[in-house]
C-alpha positions in Angstrom: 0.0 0.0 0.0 1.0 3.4 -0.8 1.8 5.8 1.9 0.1 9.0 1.5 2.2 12.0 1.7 0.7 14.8 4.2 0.4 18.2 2.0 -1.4 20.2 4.8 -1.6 20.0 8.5 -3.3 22.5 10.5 -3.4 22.0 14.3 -5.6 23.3 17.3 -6.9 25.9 15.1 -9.3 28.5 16.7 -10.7 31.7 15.5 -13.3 34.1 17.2 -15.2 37.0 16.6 -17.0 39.0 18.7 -19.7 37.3 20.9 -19.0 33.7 19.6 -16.0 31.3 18.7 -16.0 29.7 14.8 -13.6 27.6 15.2 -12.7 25.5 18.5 -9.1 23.7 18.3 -9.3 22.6 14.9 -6.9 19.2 13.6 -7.0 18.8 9.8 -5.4 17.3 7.4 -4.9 17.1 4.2 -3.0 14.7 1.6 -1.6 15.0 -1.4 -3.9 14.4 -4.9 -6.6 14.1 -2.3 -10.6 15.1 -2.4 -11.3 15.6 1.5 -15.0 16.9 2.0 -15.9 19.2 4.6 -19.6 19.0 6.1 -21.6 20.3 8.8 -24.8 23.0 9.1 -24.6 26.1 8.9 -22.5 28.1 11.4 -20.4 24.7 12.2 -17.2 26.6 11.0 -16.8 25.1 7.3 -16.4 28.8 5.4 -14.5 30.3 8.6 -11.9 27.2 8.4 -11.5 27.9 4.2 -11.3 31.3 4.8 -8.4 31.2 7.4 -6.3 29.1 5.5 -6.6 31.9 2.5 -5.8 34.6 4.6 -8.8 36.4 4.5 -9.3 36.0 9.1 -6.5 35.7 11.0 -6.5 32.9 13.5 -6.1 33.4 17.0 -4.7 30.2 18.2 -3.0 27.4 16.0 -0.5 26.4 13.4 -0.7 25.8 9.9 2.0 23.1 8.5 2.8 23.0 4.4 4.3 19.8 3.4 6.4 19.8 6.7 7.4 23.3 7.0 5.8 25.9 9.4 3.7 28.9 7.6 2.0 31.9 8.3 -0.5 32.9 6.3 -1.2 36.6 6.9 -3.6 37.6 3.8 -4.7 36.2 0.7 -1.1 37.5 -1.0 0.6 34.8 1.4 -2.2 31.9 0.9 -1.6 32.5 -2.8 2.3 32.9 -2.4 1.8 28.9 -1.2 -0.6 27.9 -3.7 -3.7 28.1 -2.0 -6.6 29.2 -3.5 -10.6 29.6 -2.5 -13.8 29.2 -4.7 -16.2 31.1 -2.1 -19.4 30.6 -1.5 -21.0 33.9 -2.5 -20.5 35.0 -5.9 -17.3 36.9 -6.3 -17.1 37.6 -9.4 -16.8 42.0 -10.9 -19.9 42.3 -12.7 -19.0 44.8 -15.3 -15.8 43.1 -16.1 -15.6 40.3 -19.0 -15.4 36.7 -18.0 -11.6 36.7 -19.1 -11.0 39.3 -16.9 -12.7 37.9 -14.3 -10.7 34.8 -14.7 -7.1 36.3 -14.9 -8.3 39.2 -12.2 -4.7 38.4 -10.3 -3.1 39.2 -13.3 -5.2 42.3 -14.1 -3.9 43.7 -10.4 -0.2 43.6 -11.2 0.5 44.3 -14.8 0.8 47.6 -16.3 -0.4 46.2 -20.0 -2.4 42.5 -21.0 -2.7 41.5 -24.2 -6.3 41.4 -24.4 -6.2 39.2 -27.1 -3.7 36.4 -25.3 -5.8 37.0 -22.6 -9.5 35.6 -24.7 -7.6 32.9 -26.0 -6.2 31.7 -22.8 -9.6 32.0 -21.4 -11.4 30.0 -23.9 -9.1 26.8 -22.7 -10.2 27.2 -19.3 -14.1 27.2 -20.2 -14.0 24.3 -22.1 -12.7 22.7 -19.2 -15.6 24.1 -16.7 -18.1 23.6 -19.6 -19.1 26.9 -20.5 -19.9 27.8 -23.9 -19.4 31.5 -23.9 -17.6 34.5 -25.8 -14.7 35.2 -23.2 -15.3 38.5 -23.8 -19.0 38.4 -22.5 -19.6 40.6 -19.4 -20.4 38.4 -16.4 -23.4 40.4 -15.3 -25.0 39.1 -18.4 -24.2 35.2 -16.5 -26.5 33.2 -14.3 -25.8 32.3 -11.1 -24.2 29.0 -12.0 -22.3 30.1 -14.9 -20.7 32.9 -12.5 -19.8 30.0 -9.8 -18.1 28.1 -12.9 -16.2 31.3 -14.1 -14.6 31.3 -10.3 -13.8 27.8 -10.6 -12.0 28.5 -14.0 -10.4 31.1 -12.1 -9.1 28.7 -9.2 -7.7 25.8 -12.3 -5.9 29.0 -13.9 -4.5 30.1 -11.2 -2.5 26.7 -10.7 -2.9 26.7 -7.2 -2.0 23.2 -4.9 -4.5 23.0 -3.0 -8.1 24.4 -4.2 -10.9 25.2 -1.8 -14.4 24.7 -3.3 -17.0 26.2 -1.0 -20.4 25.2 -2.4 -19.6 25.6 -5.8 -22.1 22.8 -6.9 -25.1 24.7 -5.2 -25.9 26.8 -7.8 -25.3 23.6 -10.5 -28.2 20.4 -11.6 -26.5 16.9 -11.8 -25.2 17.2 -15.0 -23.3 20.6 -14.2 -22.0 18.9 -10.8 -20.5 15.3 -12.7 -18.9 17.4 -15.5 -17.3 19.8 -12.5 -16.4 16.3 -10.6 -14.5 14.8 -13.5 -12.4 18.2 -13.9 -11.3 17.5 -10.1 -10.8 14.4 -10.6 -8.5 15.4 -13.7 -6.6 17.6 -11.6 -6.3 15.6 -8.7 -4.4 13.6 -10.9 -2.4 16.2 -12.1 -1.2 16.7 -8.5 -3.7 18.9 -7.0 -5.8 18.9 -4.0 -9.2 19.9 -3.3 -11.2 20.8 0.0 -14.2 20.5 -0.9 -17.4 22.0 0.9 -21.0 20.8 0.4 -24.1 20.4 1.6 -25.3 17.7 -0.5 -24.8 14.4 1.4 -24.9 12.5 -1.9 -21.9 14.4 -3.6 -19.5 13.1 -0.7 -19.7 9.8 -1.4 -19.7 10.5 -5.2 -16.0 12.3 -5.2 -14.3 12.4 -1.9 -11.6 10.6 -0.6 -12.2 11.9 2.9 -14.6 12.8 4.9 -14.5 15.4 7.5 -17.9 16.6 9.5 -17.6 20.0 11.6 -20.4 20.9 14.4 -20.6 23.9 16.7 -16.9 24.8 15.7 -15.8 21.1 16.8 -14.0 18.4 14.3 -16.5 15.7 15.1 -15.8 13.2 12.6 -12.8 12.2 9.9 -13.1 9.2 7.5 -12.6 7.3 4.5 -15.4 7.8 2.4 -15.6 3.9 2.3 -15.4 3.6 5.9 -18.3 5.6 7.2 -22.5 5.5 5.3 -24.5 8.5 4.4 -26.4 8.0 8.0 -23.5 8.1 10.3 -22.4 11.4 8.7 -26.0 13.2 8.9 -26.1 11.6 12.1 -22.7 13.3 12.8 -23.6 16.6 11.6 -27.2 17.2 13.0 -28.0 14.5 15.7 -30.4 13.1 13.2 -30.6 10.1 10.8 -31.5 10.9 7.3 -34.8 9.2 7.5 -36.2 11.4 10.0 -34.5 14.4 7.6 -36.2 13.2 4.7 -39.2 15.3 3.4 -42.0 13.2 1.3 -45.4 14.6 0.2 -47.7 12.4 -0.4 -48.2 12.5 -3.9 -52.4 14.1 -5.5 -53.3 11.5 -7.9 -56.8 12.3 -8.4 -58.0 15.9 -9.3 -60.8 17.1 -6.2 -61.4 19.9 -8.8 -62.6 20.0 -12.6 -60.7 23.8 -12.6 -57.4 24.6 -12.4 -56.3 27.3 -10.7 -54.0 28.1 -12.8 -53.7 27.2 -16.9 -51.1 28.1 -19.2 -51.6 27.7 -22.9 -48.8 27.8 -25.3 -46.9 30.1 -23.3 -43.8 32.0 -25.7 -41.4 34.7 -24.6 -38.8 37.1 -25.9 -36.1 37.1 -23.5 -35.2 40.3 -21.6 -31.2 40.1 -21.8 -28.9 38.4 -23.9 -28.7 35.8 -20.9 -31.9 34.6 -20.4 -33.3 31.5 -22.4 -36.3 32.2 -25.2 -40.1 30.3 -24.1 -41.7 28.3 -26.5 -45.4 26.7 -26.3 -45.3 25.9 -23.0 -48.7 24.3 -21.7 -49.9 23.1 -18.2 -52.5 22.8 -15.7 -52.0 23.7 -12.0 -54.8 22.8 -9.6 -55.1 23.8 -6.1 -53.3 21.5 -3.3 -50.9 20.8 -6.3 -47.1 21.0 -6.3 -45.9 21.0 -10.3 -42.3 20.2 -10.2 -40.4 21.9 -12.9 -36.6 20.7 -14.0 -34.3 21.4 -16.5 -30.5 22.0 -17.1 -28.9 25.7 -17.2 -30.6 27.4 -19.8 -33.5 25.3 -19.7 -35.9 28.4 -18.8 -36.7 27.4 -15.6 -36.6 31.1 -13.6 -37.4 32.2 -17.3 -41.0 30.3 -16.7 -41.5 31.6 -13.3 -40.8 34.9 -13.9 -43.5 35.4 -17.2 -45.7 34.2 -14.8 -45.6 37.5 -12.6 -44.9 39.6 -15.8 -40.8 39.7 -15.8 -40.7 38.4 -19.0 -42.3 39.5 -22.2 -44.7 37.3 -23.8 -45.4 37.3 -27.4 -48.1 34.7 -28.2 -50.6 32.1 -25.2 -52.6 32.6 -22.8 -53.2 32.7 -19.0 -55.9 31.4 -16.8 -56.7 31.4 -13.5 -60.2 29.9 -12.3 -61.0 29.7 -15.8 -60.9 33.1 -16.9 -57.9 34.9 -18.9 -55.9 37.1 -17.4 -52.8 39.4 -18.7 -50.0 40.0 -16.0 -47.6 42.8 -17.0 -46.0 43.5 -14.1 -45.4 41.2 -10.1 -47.9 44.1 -8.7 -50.3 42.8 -11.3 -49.3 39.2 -10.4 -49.8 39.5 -6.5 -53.2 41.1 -7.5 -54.3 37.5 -8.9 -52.4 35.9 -5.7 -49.2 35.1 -7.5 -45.9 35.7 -5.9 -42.5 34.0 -7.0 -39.6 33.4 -4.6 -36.2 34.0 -5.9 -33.4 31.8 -6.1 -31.5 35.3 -5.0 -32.2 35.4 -1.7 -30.2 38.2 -1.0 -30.5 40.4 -4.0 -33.8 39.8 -5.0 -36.1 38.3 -2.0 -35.3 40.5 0.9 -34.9 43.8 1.9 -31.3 43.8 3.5 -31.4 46.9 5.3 -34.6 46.1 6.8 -36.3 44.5 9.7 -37.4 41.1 10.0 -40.7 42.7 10.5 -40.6 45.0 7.6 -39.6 41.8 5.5 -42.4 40.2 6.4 -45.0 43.2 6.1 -43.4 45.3 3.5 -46.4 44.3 0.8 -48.9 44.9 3.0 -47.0 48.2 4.3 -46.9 49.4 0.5 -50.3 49.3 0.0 -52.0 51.1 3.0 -48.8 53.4 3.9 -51.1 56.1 2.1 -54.8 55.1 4.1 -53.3 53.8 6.9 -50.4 53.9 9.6 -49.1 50.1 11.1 -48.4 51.2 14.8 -44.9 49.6 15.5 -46.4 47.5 18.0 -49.1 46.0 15.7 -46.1 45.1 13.4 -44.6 43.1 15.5 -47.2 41.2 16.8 -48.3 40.4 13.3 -44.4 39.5 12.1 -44.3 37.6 15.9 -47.1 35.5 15.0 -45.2 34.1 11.5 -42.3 33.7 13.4 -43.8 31.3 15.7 -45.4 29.6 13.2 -43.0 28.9 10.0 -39.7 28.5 13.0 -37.9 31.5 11.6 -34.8 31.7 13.7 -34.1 35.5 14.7 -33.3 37.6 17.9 -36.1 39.6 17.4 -38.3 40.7 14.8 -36.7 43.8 14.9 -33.4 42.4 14.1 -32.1 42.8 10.1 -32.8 40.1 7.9 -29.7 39.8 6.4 -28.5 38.7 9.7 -30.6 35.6 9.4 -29.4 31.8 7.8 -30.5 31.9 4.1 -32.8 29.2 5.7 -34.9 31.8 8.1 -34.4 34.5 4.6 -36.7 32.0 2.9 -39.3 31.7 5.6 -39.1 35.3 6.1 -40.0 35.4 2.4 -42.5 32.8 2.5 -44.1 34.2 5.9 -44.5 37.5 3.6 -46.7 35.4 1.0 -48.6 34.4 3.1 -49.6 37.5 4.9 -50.2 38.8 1.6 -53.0 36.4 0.8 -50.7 34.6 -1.8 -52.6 31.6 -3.7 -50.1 30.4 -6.4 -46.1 30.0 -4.5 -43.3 30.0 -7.5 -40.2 28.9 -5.4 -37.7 29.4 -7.7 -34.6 26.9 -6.2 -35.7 27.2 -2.5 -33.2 25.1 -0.8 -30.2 26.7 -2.9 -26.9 27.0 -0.5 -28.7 26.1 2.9 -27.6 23.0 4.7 -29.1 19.8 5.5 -31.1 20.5 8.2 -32.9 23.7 7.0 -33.3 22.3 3.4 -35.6 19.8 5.2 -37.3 22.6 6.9 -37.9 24.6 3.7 -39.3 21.1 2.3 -41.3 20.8 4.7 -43.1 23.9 5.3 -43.4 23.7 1.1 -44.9 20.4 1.9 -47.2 21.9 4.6 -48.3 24.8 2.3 -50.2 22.6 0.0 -51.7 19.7 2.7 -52.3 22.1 5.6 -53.5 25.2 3.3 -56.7 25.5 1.3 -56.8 26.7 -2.2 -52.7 26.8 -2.0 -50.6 25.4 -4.9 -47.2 25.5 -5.7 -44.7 25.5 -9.0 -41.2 24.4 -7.9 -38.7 25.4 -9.8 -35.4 23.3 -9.3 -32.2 21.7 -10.5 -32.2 18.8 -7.8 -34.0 16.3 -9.3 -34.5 14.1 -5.9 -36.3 17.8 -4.5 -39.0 17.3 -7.2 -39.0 13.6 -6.8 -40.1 13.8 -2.7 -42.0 16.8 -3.0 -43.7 16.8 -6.6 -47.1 15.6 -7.8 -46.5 15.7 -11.4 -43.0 17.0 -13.0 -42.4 18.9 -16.0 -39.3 18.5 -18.1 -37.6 21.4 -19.4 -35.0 21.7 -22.6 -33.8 24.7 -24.0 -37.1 26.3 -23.5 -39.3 23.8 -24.6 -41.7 21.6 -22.2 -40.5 18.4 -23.0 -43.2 16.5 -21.3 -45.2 16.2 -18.2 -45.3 13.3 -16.1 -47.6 12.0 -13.3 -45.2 11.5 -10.2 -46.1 7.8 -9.7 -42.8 5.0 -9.1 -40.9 8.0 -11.5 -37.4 6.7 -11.8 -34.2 9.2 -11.1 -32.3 7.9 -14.2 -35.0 8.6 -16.6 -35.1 12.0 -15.0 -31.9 12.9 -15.5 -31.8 11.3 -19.1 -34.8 13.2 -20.1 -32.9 16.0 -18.8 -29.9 15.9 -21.4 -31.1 14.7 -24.1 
């Protein structure tokens, strides 16, 4: 057997911040041409831990060994200085700069002159090898979210770092995105790099990691082969729960308990907006109340592109729309929320809630823009009303008062969802609702989504979503989505995953 050569060690690593400590004593290691996972919820330490050993926090306690030899990693210069890189979480990518520029930024920050020219042509190697089809020259604003988390990880392979750290990167990506970026890693682990490699998706561990390392309250709780451990013992580590009682079902509507839909789309066909966005064509359905139409497709399927000509963010050239039978024209989401139609973004931050604003105002801020003429919301009725949402969706916060942006993107959503509802919503477009939240609160989301429709009359819900196993659990009937075309609906009875995902690519 081949010994494994230790590329990083990191010992008793801790790091606080004010009111709370991340990280408590950390051990990790990491070997050579290795994939080792790092899991846990949310606020276990996984980002903070990435984040110290790229310089971005200072540690306060611990050392940090590279092949041997003693470090110190001040800033991102010295992380980079020892070929470390970090594909964050959050999008960090210059919106008005091209995705070549994006992808050689380092360069851009040191050089007095680029030939722009070398510069394209460099780039187009290094999205063939993430899978993008793009210009090189294209501005990334004009990107969706998972092209922009592939233009960072081109970014990490060209800046030929040792050891890349991949913090959710596959969040933003459906299962055919996630095994092409899986077989680039493994490509370059055998070209001598390493990965850290942070997910919340239980399934992705055991489908590219060699290791497997589970954090919890700031605490290494758990480090194993991937062949030595089982799905349940790491959920088990991570939450203090087995998978089964984590998994969300619905039980599937097979019969129709109304001749009318709710909602019926005929022929739907769009011109897109920006250059981005993916063209509509034909699309047909029925949604009936107590229903939960699943919707999957591949990047650039049309996905958000269908949700959002449903509340009028998309212009539509030829079909029709009904709801309870009679036709309706939606040109704007005021128009949309009129007829009880809301959509929930996969953009949390940017697009579903206010940042600067309370948890309160979050949740009333509909209701506050229509009677902040007529009418004045004493502070104290507020409160009560946002207090009465809180208690009932879970929503984790100080204090309704506190800032949502303070809260988990987990507590955003039901902060988003809690404002739905209090504004008499009928017809809930979640547009990838369990996109970067851990294990634990993706179960919550599925749950109340789940609740919505049994526990709710006259509710029904389009679920938008690149996680095929989401729509599997949760979905009466799924629709198939292709390059903006409905490839078929199917009843959700004994559906198979495979076929899914087939259907899916073609």
């Amino acid at each position: 057997m081949v010994e494994k050569k230790t590329l990083l060690l990191v010992k008793d690593l801790v790091k606080k911040f004010p009111g709370v400590i991340a990280l408590k004593g950390i051990d990790f290691d990491l070997y050579s041409q290795e994939i080792h996972a790092i899991v846990g919820q949310n606020g276990a330490g996984k980002s903070t831990f990435v984040k110290v050993l790229n310089g971005i926090f200072p540690p306060d306690k611990g050392v940090i060994y590279l092949e041997g030899k003693l470090v110190e990693i001040r800033n991102s210069g010295d992380a980079k200085k020892y070929g470390i890189t970090l594909i964050h979480q959050e999008t960090m990518t210059i919106p008005n700069l091209s995705i070549a520029e994006n992808i050689f930024i380092s360069r851009l920050k040191i050089a007095r002159y680029l030939d722009i020219d070398k510069l394209v042509e460099e780039a187009k190697k290094y999205l063939e090898i993430v899978g993008i089809n793009k210009d090189p020259k294209t501005k990334v604003k004009e990107l969706r979210v998972a092209e922009q988390q592939l233009v960072q990880f081109a970014r990490a392979l060209a800046e030929d770092a040792r050891i890349i750290c991949v913090d959710e990167l596959t969040s933003a990506l459906n299962p055919l995105e996630v095994k092409h970026v899986f077989d680039v890693m493994r490509e370059f682990k055998d070209k001598g790099k390493s990965f850290i490699f942070i997910t919340h998706r239980i399934n992705e561990v055991f489908s590219i990691a060699d290791r497997i390392t589970v954090f919890r309250d700031g605490f290494k709780v758990l480090t194993k082969n991937v062949f030595d451990t089982n799905p349940d013992e790491v959920v088990k580590a991570m939450v203090g729960r087995s998978m089964e009682e984590l998994y969300v079902v619905k039980e599937k509507k097979l019969e129709k308990t109304v001749e009318e839909p709710i909602l019926k789309v005929v022929n739907l066909t769009t011109a897109p907006v920006s250059y981005s966005e993916t063209p509509l064509k034909n699309i047909s359905f029925e949604l009936y109340e107590n229903e939960i139409l699943g919707v999957v497709g591949l990047l650039g399927a049309g996905k958000t592109e269908l949700g959002k000509a449903l509340i009028g963010m998309q212009k539509i050239i030829s079909g029709e729309i009904y709801m309870h039978g009679k036709r309706v024209k939606i040109r704007n989401p005021i128009e949309a929320r009129k007829y009880g139609i809301v959509y929930l973004p996969e953009d949390r931050k940017k697009e579903g809630v206010v940042a600067p604003l309370s948890v309160a105002d979050n949740i009333l801020i509909s209701v506050l823009a229509r009677k902040s003429v007529l009418s004045y919301i004493r502070e104290k009725q507020k409160n009560d009303i946002a207090s009465k949402w809180v208690k009932e969706l879970g929503i984790v916060t100080p204090s309704t008062k506190s800032k949502v942006i303070n809260l988990s993107g987990g507590n955003q959503q039901k902060v988003i969802i809690a404002r739905s509802l209090e504004a008499n919503a009928k017809i809930f477009i979640f547009d990838e609702p369990t996109f970067g939240i851990d294990i634990g609160a993706k179960a919550e989301i599925r749950r109340l989504i789940k609740n919505l429709v049994e526990e709710r009359k006259g509710i029904a819900i389009i679920l938008l979503t690149s996680d095929v196993d989401e729509a599997l659990s949760l979905s009466d009937k799924i629709m198939i989505l292709r390059n903006g075309e409905m490839v078929r609906i199917l009843p959700n009875i004994n559906l198979d995953r495979d076929h899914i995902v087939n259907l899916l690519g073609g």
